[in-house]
N, C-alpha and C positions, 0 to 999 in steps of 0.2 A: 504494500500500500504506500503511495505516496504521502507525500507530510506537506504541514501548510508552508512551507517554503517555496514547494511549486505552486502550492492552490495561488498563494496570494506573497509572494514573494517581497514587496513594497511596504507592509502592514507594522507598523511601530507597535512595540510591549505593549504600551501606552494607550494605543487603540484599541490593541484585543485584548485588553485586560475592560477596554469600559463595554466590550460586545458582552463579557463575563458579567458585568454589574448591572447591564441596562435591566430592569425589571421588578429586579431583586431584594429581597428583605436583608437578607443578613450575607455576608461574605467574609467568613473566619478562617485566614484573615488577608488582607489584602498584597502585603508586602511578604506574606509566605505563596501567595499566588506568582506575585512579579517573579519571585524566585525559582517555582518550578518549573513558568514558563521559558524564564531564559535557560535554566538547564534542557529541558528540552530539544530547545532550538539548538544549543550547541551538540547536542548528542543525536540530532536529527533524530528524535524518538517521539513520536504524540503524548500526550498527556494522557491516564484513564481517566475515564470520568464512567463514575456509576450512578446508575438508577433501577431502585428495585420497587417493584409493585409484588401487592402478593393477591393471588388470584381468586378472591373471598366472592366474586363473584364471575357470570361471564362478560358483563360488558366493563367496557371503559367509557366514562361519560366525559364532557368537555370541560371538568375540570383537572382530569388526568392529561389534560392535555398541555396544560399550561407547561408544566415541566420536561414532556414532551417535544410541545417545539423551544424550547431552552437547546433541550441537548441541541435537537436540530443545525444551529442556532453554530454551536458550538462544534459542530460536525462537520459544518462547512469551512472551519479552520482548519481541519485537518485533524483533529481527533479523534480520541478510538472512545466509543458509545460500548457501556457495557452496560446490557440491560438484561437486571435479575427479576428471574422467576421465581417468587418466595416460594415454593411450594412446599417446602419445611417448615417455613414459617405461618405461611397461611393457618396449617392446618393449629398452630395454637391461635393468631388469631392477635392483631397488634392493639395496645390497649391503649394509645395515644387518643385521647381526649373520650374515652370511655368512661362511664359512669358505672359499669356493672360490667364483670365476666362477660365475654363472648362465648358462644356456642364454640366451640370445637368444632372444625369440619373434617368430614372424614377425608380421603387420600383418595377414593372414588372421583367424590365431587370436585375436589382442589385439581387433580387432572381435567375432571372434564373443563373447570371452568381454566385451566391454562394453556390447554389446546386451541380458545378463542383466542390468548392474546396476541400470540404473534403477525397474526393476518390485521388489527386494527391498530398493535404498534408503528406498522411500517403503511399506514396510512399518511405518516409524518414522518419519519426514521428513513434512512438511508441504510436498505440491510444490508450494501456490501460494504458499508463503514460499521457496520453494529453488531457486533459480539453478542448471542444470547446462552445466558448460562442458568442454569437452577438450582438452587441452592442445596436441595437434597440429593446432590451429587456427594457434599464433604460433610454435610450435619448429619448424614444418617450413617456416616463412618467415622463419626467419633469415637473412638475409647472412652473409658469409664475413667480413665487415668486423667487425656487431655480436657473428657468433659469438667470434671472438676478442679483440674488446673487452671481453664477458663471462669469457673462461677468463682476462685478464691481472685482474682483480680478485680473485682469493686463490690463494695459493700452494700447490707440492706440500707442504712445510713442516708447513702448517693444516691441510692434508686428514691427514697421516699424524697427526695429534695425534688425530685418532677411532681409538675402539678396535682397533674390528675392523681398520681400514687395518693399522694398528701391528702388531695380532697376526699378521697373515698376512706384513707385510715384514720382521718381524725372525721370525718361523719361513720366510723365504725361501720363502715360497708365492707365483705369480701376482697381479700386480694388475693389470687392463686397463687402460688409459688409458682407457678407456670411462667404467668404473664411477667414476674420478676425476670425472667429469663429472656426475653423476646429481644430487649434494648440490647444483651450480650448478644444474642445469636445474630441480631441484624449487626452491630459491630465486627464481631468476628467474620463472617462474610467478606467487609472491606480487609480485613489482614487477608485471606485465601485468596482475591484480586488483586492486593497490593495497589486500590484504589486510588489515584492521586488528588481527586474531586470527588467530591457527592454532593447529589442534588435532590430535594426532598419539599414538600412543605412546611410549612413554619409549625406544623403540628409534631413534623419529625427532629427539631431540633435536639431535642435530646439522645434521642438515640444516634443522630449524627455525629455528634462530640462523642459519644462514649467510643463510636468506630475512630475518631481521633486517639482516644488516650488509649485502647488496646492496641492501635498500630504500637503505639510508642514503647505500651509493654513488649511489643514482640519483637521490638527495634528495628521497627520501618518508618519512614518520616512520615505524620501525620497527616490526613486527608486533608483539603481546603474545603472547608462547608459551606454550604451554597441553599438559603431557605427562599422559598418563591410563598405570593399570597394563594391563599386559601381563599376561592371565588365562591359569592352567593349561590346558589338558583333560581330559579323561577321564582322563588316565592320573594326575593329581593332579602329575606331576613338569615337564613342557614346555611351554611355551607351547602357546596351543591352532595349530594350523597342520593343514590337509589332508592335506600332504605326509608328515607325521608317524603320522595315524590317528587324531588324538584330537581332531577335530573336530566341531562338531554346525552341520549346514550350517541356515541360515533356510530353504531350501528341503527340507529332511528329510520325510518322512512322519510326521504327527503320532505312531504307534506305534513308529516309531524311535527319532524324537526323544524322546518318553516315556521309552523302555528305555534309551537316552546316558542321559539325566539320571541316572536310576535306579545308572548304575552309576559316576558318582563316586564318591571316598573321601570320608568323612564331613569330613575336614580343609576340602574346598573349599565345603560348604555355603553358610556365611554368604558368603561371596565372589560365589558365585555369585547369592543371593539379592539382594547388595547392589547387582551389577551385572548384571544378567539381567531383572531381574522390575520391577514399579513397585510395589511394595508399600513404604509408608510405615519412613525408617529407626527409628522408634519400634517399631514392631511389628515386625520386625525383631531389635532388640535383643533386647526381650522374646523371641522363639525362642528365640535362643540362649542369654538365660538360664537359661531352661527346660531349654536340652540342659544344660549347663552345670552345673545342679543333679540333672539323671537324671531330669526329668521329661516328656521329649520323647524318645522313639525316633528316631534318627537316620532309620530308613523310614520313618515317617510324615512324616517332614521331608520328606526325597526325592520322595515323595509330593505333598505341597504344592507344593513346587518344580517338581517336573514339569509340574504342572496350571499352574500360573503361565505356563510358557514356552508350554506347550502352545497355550493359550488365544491369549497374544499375538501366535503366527503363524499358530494356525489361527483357534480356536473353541472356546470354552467345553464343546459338546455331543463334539468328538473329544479334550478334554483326559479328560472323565468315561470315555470309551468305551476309550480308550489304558490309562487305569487300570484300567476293569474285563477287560481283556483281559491285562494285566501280572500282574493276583493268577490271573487262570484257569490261564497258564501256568507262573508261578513260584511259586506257594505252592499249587493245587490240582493241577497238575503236568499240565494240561490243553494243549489245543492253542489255536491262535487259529482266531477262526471265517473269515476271510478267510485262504485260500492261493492265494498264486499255484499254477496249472495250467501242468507243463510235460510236451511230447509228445515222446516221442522218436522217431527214425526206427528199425520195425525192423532194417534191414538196416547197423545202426552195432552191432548187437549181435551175440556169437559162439557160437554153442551157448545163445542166449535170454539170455545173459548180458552184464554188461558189468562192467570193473571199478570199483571203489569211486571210483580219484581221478580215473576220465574221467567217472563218475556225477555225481558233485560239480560240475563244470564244466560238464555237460550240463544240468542243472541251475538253472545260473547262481546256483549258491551261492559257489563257488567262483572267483576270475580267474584262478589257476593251480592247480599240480597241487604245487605246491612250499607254495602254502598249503593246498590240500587235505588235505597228508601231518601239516603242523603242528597242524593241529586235530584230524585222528585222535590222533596222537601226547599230546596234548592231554586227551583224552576230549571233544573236544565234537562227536563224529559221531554220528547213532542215524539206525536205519531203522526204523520201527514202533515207535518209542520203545525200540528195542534199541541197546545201543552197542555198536560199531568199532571193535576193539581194532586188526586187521591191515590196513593200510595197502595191504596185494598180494590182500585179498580179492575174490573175486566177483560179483558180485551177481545174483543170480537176478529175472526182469523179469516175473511173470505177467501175465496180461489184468488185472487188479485193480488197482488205483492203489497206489503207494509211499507214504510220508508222509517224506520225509527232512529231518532238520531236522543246523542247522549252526551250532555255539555258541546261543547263548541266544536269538536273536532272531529266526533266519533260518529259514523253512521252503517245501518245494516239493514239492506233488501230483503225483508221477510215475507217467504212464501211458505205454505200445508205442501206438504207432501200429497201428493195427487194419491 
């Protein structure tokens, strides 16, 4: 592999040290950065820079991303992207800004769901610049000897001085001996890589440092730590997280993914833009001054924005098509021209009837009947673009197709089975 000497042979410390900082929370520390870059350069050897996900579920949504196009970012210098598959780790489960024990997941499901990352990694990644390694290649061959040679280098002490440890031992909540081990194992990692960079969210700073100070036990020079922010979701309030709702998976259907963008709060725009899209921070600004001055509509922004993301995971041609499908249904009050077709069995239905929250379910608008009730309650149920005030209503099934749609997004072509 060639090194950034040819990529960009012209490019001062100085510069690529601030492509390192543009974004960034923390950078521990700067002048141990300058240093391993000009070694480096003189050894004509790239830097490693690592990044580890662990695979607790199958998607990656658009705030896995931010760190993402970092490496990118940093890949385009000329260095080597080593990107870990925790799947050791996973399966305990990282306790960083947890409030209670995680689930354990079994070894079943942490394969299945790591078998999705690599195809949505190198949606951004450069995979003939990108190293992918798993972690349970050297944590499941540790000795009982090396194991505890590792847990005698930092104390229960160091660990309770993280937040979240603290908050849950003096509110007398559980803490596994398990999860005391996750910050060691994700450290240890960087000693078996000989990591020169790590790159993580500001929720991983501590486990970052701690891969600092066991390089140093193991007398290797210590990582440069690199924290990026931690992005809302949709809901403008929580970090973006699946588990929450307010997520927008890389994997979304381009028209989903559209209508998420669509309905952030005007607060997350520029955020989103800054970290979402690749559109220049100059032009940029300028939006926002624009909003800023009352000369830009916030929906036409979203607009923008949408097409931006849209484009980067699908295509140009379904960003345009997402948007003209988005004003048919919410400003001409239209339907979309693709619905999914669902057939029901008649003999589910009682007197040709079925009810509204088994409708919903049957449907597969619906995963239960408990949100089912919530979105009536809600107003966002219609049958024929009629709306659903009563939750115990009936529904009448003729030979004709239903059109039922469910909050803003979601609709299905309901037909009896003949």
């Amino acid at each position: 592999m060639g090194f950034l000497l040819r990529l960009m042979p012209q490019l001062d410390i100085r510069d690529e040290i601030k492509i390192f900082e543009e974004g960034v929370v923390d950078l521990i520390s700067r002048d141990e950065l300058e240093k391993k870059i000009a070694l480096s350069r003189k050894a004509r050897k790239p830097l490693r820079i690592k990044y580890g996900a662990d695979p607790s579920s199958p998607d990656l949504h658009l705030g896995h991303t931010v760190p993402l196009r970092k490496l990118r970012a940093l890949q385009e210098l000329g260095h080597q992207i080593i990107f870990l598959v925790g799947d050791f780790t996973a399966r305990i489960g990282d306790p960083s800004q947890q409030s209670e024990t995680r689930r354990m997941l079994t070894e079943k499901e942490v394969k299945a769901n790591a078998e999705t990352y690599q195809k949505q990694v190198f949606k951004i990644l450069d995979p003939a610049r990108t190293e992918v390694v798993y972690n349970a290649d050297w944590l499941d061959k540790l000795t009982p000897a090396e194991f505890l040679t590792l847990t005698a280098k930092y104390t229960v002490a160091r660990l309770l001085e993280r937040d979240d440890f603290k908050k849950r031992f003096d509110a007398k909540q559980p803490i596994a001996l398990l999860e005391f081990l996750y910050p060691l194992l994700q450290g240890y990692d960087s000693v078996v890589l000989r990591s020169d960079v790590e790159l993580g969210g500001t929720d991983q700073k501590f486990n970052l440092l701690v891969g600092r100070e066991l390089q140093r036990d193991y007398g290797q020079e210590p990582q440069i730590v690199i924290t990026l922010p931690m992005l809302e979701g949709t809901d403008g309030v929580q970090k973006m997280s699946k588990s929450l709702g307010n997520s927008i998976s890389v994997r979304e259907p381009a028209k989903e993914m559209f209508g998420k963008v669509m309905s952030i709060p005007d607060s997350l725009l520029f955020r989103y833009f800054s970290y979402f899209t690749q559109l220049p921070a100059a032009e940029i600004a300028s939006m926002q001054k624009s909003f800023e001055q009352g000369k830009a509509h916030p929906r036409d922004l979203k607009v923008s924005l949408a097409k931006e993301i849209v484009t980067l995971y699908h295509n140009a041609e379904d960003a345009k098509k997402s948007a003209a499908e988005f004003d048919k249904i919410f400003r001409d009050g239209g339907m979309p021209d693709e619905i999914q077709e669902v057939v029901i069995a008649r003999h589910k239905l009682k007197e040709g009837k079925m009810d509204i929250l088994t409708l919903l379910q049957e449907a597969q608008l619906t995963a239960t009947k408990s949100e089912a009730r919530r979105l009536i309650q809600q107003g966002g149920v219609k049958i024929n673009q009629k709306k659903i005030e009563n939750e115990k209503e009936e529904i009448e099934l003729p030979q004709k197709d239903l059109v039922v749609q469910c909050g803003k997004r979601r609709f299905a072509r309901v037909r009896v089975q003949p």
